[in-house]
TISE-863742 format. One line per field, with one value per residue: residue in three letters; residue number from 1; x, y, z of N, C-alpha, C, CB in turn. Coordinates in steps of 0.1 Angstrom, whole numbers. Glycine has a CB too. Layout:
! residues N
res: (Ala,...) .
n: (NUM,...) .
n_c1: (X,...) .
n_c2: (Y,...) .
n_c3: (Z,...) .
ca_c1: (X,...) .
ca_c2: (Y,...) .
ca_c3: (Z,...) .
c_c1: (X,...) .
c_c2: (Y,...) .
c_c3: (Z,...) .
cb_c1: (X,...) .
cb_c2: (Y,...) .
cb_c3: (Z,...) .
***
This chain:
! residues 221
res: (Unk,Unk,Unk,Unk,Unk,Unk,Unk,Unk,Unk,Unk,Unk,Unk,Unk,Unk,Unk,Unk,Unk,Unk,Unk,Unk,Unk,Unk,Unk,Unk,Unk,Unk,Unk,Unk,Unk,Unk,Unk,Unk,Unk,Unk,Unk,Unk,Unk,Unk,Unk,Unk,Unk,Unk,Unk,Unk,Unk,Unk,Unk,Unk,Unk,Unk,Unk,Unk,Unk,Unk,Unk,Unk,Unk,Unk,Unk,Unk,Unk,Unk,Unk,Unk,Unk,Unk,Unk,Unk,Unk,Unk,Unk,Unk,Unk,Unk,Unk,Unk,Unk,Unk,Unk,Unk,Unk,Unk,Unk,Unk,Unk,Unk,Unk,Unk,Unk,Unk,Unk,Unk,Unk,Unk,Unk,Unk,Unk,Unk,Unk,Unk,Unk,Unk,Unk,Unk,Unk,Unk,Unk,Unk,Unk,Unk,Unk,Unk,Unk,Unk,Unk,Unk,Unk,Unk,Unk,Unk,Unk,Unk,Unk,Unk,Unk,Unk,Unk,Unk,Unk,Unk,Unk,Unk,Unk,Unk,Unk,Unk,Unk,Unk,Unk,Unk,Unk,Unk,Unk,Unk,Unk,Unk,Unk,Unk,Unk,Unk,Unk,Unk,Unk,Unk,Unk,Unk,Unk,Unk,Unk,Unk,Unk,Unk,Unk,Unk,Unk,Unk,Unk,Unk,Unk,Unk,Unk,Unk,Unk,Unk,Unk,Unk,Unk,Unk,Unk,Unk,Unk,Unk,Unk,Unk,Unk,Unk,Unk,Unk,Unk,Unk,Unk,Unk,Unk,Unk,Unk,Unk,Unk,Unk,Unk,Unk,Unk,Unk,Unk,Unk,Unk,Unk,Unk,Unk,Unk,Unk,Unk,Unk,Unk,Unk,Unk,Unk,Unk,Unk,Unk,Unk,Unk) .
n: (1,2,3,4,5,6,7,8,9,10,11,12,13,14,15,16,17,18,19,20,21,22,23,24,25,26,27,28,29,30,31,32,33,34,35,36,37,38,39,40,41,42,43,44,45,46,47,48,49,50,51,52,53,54,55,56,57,58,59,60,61,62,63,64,65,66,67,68,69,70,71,72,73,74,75,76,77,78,79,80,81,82,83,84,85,86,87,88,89,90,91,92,93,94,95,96,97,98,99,100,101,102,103,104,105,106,107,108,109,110,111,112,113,114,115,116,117,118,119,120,121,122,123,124,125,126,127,128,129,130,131,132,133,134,135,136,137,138,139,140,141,142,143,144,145,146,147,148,149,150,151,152,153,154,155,156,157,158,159,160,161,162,163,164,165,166,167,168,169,170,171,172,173,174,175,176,177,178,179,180,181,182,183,184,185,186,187,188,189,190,191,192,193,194,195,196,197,198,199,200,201,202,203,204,205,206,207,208,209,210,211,212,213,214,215,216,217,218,219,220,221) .
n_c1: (16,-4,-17,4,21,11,13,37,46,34,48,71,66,59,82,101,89,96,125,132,122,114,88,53,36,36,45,27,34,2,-9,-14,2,-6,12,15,0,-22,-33,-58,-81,-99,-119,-119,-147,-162,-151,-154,-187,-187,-173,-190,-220,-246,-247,-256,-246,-255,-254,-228,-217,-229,-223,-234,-243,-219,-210,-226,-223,-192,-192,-208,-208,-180,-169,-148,-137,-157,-142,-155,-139,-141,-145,-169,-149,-131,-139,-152,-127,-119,-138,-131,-106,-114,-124,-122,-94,-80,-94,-82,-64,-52,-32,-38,-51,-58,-81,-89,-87,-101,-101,-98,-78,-57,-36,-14,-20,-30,-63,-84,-97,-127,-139,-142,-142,-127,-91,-63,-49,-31,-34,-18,-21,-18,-25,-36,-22,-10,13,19,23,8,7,-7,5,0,-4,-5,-6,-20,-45,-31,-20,-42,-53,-38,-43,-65,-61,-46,-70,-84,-64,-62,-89,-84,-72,-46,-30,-32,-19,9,16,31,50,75,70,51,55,76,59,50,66,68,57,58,37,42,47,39,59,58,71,70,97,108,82,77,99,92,75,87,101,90,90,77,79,91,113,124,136,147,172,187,181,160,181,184,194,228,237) .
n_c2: (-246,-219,-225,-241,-224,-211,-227,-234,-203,-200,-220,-211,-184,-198,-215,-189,-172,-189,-198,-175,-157,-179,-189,-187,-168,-133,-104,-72,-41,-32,-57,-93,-117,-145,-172,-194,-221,-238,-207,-185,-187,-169,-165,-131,-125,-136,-123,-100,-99,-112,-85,-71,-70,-61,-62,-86,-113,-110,-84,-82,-89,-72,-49,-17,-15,-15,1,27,24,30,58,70,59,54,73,78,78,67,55,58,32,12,-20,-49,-63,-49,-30,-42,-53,-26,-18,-41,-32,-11,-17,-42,-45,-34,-45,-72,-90,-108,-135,-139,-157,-136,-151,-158,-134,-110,-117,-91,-71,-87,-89,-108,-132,-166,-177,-189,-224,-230,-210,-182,-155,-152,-154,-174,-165,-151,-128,-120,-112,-93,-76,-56,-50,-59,-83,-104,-117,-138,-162,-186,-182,-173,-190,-184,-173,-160,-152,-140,-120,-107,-97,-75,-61,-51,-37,-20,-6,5,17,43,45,60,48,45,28,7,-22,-19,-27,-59,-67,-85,-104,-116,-129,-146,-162,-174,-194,-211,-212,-235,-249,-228,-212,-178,-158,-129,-116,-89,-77,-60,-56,-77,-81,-59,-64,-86,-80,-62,-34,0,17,15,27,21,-2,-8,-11,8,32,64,94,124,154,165,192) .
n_c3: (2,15,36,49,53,74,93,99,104,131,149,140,155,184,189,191,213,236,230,237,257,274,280,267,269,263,272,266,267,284,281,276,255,241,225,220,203,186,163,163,134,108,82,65,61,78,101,98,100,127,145,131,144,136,108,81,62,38,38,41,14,-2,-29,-29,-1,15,6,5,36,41,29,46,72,78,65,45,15,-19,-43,-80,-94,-71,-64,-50,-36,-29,-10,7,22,27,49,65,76,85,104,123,124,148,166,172,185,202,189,156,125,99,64,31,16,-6,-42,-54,-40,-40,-60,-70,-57,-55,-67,-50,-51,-49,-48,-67,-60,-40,-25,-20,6,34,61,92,124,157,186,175,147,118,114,96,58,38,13,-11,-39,-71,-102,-125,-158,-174,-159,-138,-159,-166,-136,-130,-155,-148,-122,-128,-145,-121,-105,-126,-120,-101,-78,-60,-48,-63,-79,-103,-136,-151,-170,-174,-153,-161,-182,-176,-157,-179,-188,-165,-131,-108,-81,-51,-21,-6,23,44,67,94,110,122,137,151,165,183,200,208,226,243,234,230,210,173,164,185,182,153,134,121,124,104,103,113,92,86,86) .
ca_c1: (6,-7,-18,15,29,5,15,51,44,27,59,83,67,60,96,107,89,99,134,138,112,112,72,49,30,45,37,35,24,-5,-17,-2,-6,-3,20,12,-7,-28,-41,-73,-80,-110,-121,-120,-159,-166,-142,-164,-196,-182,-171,-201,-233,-255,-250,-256,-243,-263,-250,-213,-218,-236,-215,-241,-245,-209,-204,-228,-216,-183,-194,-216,-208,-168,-167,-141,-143,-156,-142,-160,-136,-142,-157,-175,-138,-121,-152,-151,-111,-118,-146,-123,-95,-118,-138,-117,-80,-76,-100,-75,-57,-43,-25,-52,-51,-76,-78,-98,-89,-108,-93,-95,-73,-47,-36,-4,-24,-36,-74,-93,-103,-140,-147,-132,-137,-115,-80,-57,-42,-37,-27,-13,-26,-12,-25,-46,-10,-6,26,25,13,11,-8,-4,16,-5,12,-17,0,-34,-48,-23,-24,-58,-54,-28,-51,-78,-54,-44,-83,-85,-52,-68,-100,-81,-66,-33,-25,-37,-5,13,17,44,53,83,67,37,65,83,47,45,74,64,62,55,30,50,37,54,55,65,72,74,107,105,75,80,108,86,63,94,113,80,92,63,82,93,121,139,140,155,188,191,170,163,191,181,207,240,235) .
ca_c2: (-236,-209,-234,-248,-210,-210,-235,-227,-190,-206,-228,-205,-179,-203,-213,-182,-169,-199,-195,-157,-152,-186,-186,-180,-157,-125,-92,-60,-31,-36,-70,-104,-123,-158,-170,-210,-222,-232,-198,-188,-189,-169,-155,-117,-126,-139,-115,-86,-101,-110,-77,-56,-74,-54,-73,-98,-119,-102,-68,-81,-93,-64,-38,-9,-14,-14,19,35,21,32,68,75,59,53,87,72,83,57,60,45,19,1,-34,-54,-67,-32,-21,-54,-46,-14,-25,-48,-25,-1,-21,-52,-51,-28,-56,-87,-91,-121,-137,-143,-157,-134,-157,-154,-124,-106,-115,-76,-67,-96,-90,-119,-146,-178,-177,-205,-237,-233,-195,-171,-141,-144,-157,-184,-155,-148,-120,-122,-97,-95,-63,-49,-52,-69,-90,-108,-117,-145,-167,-196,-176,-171,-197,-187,-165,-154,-153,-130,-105,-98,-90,-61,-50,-51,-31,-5,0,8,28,46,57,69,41,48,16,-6,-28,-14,-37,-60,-79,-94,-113,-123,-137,-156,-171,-181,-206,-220,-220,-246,-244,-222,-198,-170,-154,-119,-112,-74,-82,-50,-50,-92,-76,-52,-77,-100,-71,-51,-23,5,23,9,36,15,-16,-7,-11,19,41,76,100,139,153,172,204) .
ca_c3: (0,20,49,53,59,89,102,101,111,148,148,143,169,193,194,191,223,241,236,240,271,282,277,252,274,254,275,257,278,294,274,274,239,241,211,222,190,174,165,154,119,104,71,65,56,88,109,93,106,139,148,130,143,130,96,79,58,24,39,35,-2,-11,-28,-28,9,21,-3,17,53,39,29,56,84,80,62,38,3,-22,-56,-88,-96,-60,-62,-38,-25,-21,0,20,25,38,64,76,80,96,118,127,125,158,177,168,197,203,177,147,108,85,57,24,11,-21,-53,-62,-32,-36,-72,-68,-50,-62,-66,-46,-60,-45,-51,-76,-58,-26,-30,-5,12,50,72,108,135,176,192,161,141,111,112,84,49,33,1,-24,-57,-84,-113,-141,-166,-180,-149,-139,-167,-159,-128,-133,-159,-137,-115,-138,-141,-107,-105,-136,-116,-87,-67,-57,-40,-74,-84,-115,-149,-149,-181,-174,-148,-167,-193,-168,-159,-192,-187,-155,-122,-98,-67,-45,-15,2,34,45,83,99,118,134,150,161,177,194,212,218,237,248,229,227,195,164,166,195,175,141,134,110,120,104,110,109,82,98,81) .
c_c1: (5,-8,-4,24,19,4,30,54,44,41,68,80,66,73,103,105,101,115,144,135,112,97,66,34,34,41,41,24,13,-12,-8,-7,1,5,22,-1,-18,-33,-53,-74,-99,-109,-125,-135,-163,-155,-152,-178,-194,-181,-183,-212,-245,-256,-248,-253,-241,-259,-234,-212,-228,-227,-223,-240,-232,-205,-210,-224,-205,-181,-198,-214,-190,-155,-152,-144,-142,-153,-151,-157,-136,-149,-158,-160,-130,-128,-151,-136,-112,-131,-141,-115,-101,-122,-132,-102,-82,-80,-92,-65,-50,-40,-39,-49,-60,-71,-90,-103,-90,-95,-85,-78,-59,-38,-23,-9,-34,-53,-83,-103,-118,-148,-139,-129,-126,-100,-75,-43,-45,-31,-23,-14,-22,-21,-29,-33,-9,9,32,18,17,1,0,1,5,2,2,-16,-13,-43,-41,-17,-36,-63,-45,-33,-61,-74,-50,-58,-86,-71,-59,-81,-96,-75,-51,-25,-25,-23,-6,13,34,49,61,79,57,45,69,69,47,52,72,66,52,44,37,37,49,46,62,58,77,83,107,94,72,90,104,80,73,100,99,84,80,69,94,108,134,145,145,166,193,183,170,172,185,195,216,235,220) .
c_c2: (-227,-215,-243,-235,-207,-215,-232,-212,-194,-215,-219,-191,-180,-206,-201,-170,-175,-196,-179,-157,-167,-190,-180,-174,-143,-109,-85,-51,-31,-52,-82,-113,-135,-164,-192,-211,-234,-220,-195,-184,-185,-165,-141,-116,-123,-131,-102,-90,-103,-96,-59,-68,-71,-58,-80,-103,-115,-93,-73,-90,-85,-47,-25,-6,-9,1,28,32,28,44,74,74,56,66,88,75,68,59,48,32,8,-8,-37,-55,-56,-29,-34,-50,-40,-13,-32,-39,-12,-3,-33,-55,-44,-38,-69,-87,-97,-125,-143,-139,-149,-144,-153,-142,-120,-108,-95,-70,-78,-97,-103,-133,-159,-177,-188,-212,-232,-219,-183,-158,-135,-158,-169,-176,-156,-132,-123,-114,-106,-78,-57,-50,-63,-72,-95,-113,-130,-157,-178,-183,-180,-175,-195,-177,-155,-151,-135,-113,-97,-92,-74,-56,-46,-35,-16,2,12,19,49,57,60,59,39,35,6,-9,-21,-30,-42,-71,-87,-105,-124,-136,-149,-168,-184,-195,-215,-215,-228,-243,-243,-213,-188,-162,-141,-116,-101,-80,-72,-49,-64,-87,-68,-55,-83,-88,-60,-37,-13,21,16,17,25,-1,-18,-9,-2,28,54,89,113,143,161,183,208) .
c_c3: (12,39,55,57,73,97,106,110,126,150,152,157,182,200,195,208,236,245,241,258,281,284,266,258,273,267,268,263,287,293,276,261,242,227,211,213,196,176,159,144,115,91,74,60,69,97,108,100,123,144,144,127,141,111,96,67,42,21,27,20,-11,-14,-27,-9,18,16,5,28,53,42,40,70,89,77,53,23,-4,-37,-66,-94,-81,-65,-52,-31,-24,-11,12,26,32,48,72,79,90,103,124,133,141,167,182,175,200,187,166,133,104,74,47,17,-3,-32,-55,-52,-32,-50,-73,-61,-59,-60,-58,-50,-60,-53,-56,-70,-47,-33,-14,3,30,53,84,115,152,172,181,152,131,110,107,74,41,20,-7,-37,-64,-95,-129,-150,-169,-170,-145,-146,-163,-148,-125,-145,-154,-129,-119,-143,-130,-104,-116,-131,-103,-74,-66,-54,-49,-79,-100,-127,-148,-160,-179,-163,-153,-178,-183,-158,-168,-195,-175,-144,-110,-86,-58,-30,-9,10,35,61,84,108,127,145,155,171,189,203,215,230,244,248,225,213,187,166,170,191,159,140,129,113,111,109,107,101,93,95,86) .
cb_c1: (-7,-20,-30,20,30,-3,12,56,31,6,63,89,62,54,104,105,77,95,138,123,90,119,67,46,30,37,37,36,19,-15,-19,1,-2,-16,43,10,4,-39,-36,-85,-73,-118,-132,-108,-164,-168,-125,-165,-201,-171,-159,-198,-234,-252,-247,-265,-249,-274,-245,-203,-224,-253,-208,-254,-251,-201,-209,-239,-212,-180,-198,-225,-219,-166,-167,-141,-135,-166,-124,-163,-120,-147,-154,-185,-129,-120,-174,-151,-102,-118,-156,-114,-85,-125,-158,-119,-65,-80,-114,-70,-60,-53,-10,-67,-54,-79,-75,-102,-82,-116,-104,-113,-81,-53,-34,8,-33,-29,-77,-98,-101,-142,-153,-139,-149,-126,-70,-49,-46,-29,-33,-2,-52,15,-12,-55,-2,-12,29,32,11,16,-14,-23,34,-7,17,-35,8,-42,-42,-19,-26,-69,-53,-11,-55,-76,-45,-37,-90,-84,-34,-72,-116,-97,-71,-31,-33,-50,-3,31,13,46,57,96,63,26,81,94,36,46,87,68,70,69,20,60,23,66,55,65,81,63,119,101,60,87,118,80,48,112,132,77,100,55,86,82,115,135,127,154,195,190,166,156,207,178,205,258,238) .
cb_c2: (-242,-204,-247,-258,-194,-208,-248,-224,-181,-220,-236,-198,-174,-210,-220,-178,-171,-209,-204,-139,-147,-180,-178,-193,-159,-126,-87,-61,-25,-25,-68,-115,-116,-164,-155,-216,-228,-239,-191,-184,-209,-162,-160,-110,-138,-154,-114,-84,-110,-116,-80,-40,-76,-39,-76,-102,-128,-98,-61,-88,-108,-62,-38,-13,-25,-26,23,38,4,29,68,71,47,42,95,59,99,50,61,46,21,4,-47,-69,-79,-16,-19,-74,-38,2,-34,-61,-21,6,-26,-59,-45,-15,-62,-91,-91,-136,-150,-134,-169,-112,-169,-155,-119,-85,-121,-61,-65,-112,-73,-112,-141,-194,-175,-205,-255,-234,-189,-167,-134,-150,-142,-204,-139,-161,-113,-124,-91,-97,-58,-30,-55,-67,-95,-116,-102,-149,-152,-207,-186,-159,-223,-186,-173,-165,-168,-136,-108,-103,-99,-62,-51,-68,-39,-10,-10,-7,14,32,52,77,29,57,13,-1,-48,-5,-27,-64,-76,-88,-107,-107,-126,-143,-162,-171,-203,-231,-209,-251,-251,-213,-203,-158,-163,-108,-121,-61,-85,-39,-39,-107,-68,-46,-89,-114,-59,-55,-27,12,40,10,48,12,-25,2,-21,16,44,77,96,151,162,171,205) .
cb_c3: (-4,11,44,40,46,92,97,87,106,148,135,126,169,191,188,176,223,232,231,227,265,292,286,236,285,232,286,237,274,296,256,290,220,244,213,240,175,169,164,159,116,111,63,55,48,89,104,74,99,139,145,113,149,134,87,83,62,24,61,49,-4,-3,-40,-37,12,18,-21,19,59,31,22,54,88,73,76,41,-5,-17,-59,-94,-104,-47,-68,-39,-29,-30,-10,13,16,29,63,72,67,95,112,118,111,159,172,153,205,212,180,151,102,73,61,29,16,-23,-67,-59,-21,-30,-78,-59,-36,-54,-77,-34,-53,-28,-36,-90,-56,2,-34,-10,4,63,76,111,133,184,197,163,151,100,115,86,39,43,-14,-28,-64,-85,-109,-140,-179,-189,-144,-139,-182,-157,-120,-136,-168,-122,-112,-155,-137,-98,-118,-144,-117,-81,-67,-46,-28,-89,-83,-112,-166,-134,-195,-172,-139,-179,-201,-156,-164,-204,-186,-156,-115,-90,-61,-57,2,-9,44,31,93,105,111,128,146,153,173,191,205,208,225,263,220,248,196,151,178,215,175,135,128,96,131,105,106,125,65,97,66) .
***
């Protein structure tokens, strides 16, 4: 599951400092990120209160409230298919990711926002998803697989809602997946690592540019 890719993730970057740099004291421009584990591990609930102390707890489970904070004070337009967990989403991403410095799990992210992730046992509305942040940078994404055919439909109709009243970003409809649900699969998780920009912090590269292998070519003509 999801907890067993974060443990692996701290594994594999720890060795991977280790035997590049020789240390897992990582520098990258003026910062040094420590990449020697455990790392810290919060909810995208509790990451949002942490970093905006001026709420509380009520705030961040109140969709009305975050719509205005959103509107008013993030100056972010709010469309009417947002729910409470799109509006939480975009508080985090406005007010947290850039602070997450050292290496750091978000975990707990809104069903609405995770449309492929397994829902968690305890509480329907956030999912067993993580993120991975160095240097305000997300690095990598990862979740328990979503195995609930039915489950699963509803959330890509859900999505198509949301697409529907103006969300660009809302996952498309995907039947053949939903089918292939329907036969099975197993409790799986999956992880996806920006390779580019691990390379950027292992080599203290300050553009993505000098670490591609392909980069963008301007045409000849």
């Amino acid at each position: 599951d999801y907890k067993d890719l974060m443990a692996l993730t701290e594994n594999m970057l720890e060795k991977l400092a280790i035997d590049i740099l020789g240390t897992t004291d990582v520098p990258y421009g003026e910062e040094v990120y420590s990449f020697k584990g455990p790392f810290k591990k919060i909810s995208m609930f509790d990451a949002i209160l942490e970093h905006n102390p001026d709420f509380t707890p009520e705030n961040v489970n109140d969709r009305d409230f975050l719509a205005k904070f959103t509107q008013e004070v993030l100056k972010e337009q709010v469309k009417p298919g947002f729910g409470l967990g799109k509006l939480q989403t975009i508080v985090f991403e406005e007010t947290v990711e850039t602070k997450l410095r050292q290496p750091t799990f978000i975990t707990e992210y809104p069903a609405e926002t995770s449309p492929l992730a397994r829902r968690n046992d305890d509480n329907p509305h956030i999912t067993d998803r993580f993120e991975f942040f160095i240097g305000g940078r997300e690095l990598a994404n990862g979740f328990s697989e979503l195995n609930d055919p039915i489950d699963q439909k509803q959330r890509f109709l859900d999505q198509l809602k949301e697409r529907e009243a103006g969300d660009d970003e809302a996952h498309r409809m995907d039947e053949d997946f939903v089918t292939a649900l329907e036969y099975g699969l197993p409790p799986t998780a999956g992880l996806g690592v920006g390779i580019d920009r691990l390379v950027m912090f292992l080599t203290d590269s300050a553009s993505i540019r000098d670490v591609l292998l392909f980069p963008l070519m301007k045409p000849e003509a």
